[in-house]
N, C-alpha and C positions, 0 to 999 in steps of 0.2 A: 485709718482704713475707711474705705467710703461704706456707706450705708446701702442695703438693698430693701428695697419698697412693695416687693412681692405683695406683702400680706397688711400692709398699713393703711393706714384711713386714709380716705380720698380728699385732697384739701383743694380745694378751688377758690376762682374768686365771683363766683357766682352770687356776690350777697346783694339779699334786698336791704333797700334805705327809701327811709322814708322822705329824702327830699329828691325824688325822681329830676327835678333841672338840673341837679348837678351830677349824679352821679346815674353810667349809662355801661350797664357792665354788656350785654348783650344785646343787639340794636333789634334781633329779628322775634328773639323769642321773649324772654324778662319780663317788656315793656307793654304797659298797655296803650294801642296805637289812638283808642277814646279820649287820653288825657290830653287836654290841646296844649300843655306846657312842654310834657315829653314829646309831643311831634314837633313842635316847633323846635326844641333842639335836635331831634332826629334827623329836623330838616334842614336844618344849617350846614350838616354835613353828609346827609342822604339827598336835599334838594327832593324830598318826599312831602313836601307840605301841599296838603290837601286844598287848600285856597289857593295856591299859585295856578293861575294861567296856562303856565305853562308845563304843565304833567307829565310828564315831566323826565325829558327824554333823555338827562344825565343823570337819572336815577337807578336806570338801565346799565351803568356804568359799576365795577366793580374795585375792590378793594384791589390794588397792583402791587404795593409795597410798603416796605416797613424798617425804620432807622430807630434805634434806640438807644435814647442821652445815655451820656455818662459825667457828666457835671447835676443838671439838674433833677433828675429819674422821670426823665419821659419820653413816649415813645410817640414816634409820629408815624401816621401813616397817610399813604397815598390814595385818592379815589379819584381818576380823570382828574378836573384842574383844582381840584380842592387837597390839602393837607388835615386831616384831624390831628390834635394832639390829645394824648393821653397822661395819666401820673398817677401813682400808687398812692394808696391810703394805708393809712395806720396800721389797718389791721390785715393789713394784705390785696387789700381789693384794687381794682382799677376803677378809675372816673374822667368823664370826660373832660376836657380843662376849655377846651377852644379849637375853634375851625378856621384856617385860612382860607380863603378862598378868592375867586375872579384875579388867580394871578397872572402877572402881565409881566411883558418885555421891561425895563427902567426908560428903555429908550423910544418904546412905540408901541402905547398905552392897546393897541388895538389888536395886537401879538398874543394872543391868549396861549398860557405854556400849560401845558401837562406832566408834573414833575416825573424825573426817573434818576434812577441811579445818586440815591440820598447820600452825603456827609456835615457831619454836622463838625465846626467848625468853630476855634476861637473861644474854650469856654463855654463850649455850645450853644454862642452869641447869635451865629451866621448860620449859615445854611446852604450849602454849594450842591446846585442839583442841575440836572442833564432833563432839556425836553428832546425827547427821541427823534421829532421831526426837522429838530436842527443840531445835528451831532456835532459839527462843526464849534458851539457856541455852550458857555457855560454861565449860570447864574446865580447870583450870589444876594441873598435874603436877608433878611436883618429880621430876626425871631422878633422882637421885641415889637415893634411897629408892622409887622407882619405882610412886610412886601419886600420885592424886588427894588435893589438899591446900584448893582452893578450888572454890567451885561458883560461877556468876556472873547472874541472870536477868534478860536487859536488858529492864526493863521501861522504856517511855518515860515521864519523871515530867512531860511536857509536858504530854501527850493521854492520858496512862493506855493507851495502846497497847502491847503486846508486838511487840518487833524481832525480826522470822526475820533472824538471821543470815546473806548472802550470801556474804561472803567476810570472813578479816580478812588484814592487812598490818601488815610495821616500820613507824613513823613516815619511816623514812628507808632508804635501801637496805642502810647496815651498821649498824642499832641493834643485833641482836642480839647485837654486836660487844661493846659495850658493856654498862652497867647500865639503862639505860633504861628507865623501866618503861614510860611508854605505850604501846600502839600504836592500830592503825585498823582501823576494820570499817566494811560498806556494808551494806544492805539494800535492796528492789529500789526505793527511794525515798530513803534517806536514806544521808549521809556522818560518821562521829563517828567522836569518841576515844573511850578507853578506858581509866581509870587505876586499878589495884587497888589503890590507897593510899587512895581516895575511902571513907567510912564508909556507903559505901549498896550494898543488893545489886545495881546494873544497875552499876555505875562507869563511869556515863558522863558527859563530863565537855560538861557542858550548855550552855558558851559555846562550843564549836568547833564545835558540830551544826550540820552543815547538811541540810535536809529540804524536799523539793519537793513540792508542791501533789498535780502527776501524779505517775502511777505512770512513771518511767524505764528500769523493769526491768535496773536494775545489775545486772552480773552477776560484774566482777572488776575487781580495781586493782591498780596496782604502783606504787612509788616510785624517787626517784632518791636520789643520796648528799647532795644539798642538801634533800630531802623535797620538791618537786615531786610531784603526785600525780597520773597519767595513773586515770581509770575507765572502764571497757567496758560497753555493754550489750544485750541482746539483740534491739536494733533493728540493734545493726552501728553505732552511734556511738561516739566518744571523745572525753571530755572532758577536759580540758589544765587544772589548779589550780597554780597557785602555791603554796595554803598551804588550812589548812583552814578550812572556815566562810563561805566566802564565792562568789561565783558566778567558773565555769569562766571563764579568761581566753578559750580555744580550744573552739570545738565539729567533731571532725572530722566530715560529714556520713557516713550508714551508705550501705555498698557494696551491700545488701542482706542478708547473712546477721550471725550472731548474734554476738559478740563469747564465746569460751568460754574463755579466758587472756588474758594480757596481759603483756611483759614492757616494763625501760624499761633503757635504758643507763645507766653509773654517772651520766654529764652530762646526762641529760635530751636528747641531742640525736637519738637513734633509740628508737621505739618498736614492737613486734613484739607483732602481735596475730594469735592463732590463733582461725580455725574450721572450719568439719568438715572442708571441701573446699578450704581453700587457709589459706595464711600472709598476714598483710601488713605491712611493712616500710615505716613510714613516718619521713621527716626532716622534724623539727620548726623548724628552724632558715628563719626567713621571709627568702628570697630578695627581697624587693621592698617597694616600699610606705613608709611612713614608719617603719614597723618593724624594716624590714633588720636583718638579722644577729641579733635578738632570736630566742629559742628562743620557741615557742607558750605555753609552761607561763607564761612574764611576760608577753608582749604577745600582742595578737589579730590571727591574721591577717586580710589586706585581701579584700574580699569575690571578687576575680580573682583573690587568690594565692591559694588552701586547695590544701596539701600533695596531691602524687600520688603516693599508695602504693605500691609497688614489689606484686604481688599474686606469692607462691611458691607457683608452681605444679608438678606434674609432669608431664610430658611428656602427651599424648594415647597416646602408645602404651604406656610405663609402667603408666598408668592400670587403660588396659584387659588390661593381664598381670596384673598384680595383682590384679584384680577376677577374673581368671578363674582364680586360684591358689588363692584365700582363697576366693570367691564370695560378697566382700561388697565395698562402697564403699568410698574414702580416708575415713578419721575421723581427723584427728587430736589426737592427745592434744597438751596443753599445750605449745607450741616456747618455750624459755628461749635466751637470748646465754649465751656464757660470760663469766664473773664473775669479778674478779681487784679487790685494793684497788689494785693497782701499774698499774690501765689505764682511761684513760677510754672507751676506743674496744673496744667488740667486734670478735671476728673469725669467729666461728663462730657458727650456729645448729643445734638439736638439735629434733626431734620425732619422731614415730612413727605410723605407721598400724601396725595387724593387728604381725603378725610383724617388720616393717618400720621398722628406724629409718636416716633418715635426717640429714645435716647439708649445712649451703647453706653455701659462703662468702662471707661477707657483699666480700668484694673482688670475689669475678665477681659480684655480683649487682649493685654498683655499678657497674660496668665493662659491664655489659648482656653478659654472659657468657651463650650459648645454653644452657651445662651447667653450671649450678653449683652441682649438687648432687652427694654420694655418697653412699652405701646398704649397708645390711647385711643380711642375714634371719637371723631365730632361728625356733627350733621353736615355741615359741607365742609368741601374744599379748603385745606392752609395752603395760602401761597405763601407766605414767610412767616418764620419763627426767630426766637433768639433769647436767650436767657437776659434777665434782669442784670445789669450791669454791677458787678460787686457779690451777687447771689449765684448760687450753686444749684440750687433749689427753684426757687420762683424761672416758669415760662412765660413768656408772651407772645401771644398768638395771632396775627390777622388772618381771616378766614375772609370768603369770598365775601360775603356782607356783615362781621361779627367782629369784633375786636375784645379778646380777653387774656386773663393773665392764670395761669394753671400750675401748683405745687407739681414737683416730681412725683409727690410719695400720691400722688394718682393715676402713676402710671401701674400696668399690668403685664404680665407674664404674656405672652401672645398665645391667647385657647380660639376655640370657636366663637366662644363666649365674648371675650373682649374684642375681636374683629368685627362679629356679628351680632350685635346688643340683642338684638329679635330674633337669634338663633334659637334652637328647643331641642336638645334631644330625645330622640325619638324612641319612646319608651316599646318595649317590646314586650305584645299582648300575651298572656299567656289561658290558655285554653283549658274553661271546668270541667273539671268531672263529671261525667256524666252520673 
């Protein structure tokens, strides 16, 4: 039975060390910006060095995004055309390890890219990432030497059409695990593989393509560890594939809003799809019908059974603290399960609005638990979160300029208190006797 953290010590990884070069747990607050060894690493990957020239106007530039190993324990993150990489210590803490940076086209050194849309790849050798400004084209990195070594332009050799890129994906939940070279990518109409052994420049491997007529507007996919492959799209449907190339066994119909992540359990039998204003949590596994006990991803359900989403919401009154803290709406960024090879079954959920990350327990939420969420707040902005790969417990966090790693058991019940660190209740005076 999982553990609830209401009332437990706050574990972070907030630790000072005495060898400031190497280790760089919080970039804005921690550090003292006097020491010229810690700026100079600051600035390898903030481009905040106070002797440059140039003062530096991708400094200005914010943290975009976040991919976390699962071969080696490190987490990379995005900021304009630089990658940081990160990796846990001993004792829990995070430090910096190395920054990539001035990455370029393999083909035309003068192509300066802006990573988006991270997978990591091969052992977590590689590095297959999307610059936005050429959706068209994908690039392929070699961790070890820390540049661009393939350029990739999916042109379709069907129809002579160019594929924007919408998202890519492992074949399977833990290929990267592996040597595996394919993987998968959607665009907002079509489903393919992707094999960089193929002697053509799109490598796409043209008997698994599947490509619909409409436009579907895909917008994200995930896989299981059988390669099951759930796709989201921005009508708010999901569709349930067994394998690729062939039509969805399952269509789950849209709630209304857009599908903007999507994660799936190692078994395929819970899927967790975020949009702006709420989570949904659905069980794939058909109750009824001549299908019984069959997961959606092989059989279809019956047209009276289609799955009822569990929809994660936050309270109304939450809601409205929040919105009057920040003075903007719930958004939230990507919610992922945590990830273990040694578990079919999650047990936690992670996402984040504004300042705000939260996790649901997926045991009260099955249980119809009225509170089954906790809460943390930081000084700025998480644009992406994700648990520690193998760990239940350890988060990691990118905030708008911060990179750190935060225990569960510091998460809190949602009060005034924990929404609003500077909150006071307002004692009520009471009038002497005359």
């Amino acid at each position: 039975e999982e553990e609830d953290f209401e009332d437990a010590e706050e574990y972070t990884s907030n630790l000072k060390s005495s060898n400031p070069k190497k280790i760089i747990d919080d970039y804005s607050g921690d550090i003292d910006d006097d020491d010229e060894d810690v700026d100079q690493i600051k600035g390898r990957f903030y481009n905040k060095d106070k002797k440059s020239s140039a003062l530096n106007s991708s400094y200005k530039e914010s943290n975009s995004g976040l991919k976390i190993g699962y071969k080696d324990d490190r987490a990379y993150v995005i900021r304009g055309d630089k990658i940081g990489v990160f990796t846990s210590t001993k004792d829990d803490g995070l430090k910096f390890y190395t920054a990539i940076e001035n990455l370029h086209s393999s083909k035309d050194k003068k192509l300066s890219l802006n990573p988006s849309k991270l997978m990591l790849h091969q052992n977590d050798r590689n590095l297959i990432f999307q610059d936005d400004q050429t959706p068209n084209n994908l690039y392929k990195m070699d961790l070890e030497y820390g540049k661009v070594v393939e350029d990739w332009d999916l042109n379709n050799n069907k129809d002579g059409k160019n594929l924007s890129v919408v998202e890519i994906g492992p074949t399977s939940k833990f290929s990267q695990l592996t040597d595996e070279q394919t993987f998968l990518g959607i665009s907002t109409k079509d489903m393919f593989k992707l094999d960089p052994r193929i002697n053509l420049t799109n490598k796409i491997v043209e008997n698994e393509m599947k490509s619909y007529k409409t436009n579907l507007n895909f917008s994200s996919l995930s896989t299981t560890e059988k390669g099951y492959i759930a796709v989201g799209n921005n009508n708010g449907e999901i569709r349930l594939y067994d394998r690729l190339g062939v039509n969805a066994k399952s269509l789950l119909p849209a709630l209304g809003e857009k599908i903007i992540g999507i994660d799936v359990s190692n078994d395929g039998r819970y899927i967790l799809a975020t949009c702006k204003n709420y989570l949904l949590l659905v069980d794939t596994k058909i109750v009824d019908g001549k299908n019984k006990g069959e997961l959606g991803f092989m059989k279809s359900f019956s047209k009276d059974s289609k799955p009822r989403p569990k929809r994660l919401n936050l309270s109304p009154e939450h809601v409205a603290f929040i919105r009057s803290e920040t003075g903007k709406p719930i958004d939230f960024t990507k919610a992922h399960f945590d990830t273990s090879l040694n578990s079919t079954s999650p047990t936690t959920i992670i996402s984040s609005t504004g300042p705000y990350v939260i996790t649901w327990s997926i045991r009260k939420l099955l249980k119809g638990d009225i509170n089954p969420y906790l809460i943390k707040r930081y000084n700025n902005d998480v644009i992406a979160d994700n648990f520690k790969f193998g760990d239940k417990y350890d988060v990691i966090l990118a905030m708008t300029d911060d990179v750190a790693m935060v225990n569960k058991r510091g998460f809190r019940k949602a009060t005034r208190e924990t929404l609003a660190p500077s909150y006071k209740p307002t004692q009520r005076k009471t009038r002497s006797k005359q």
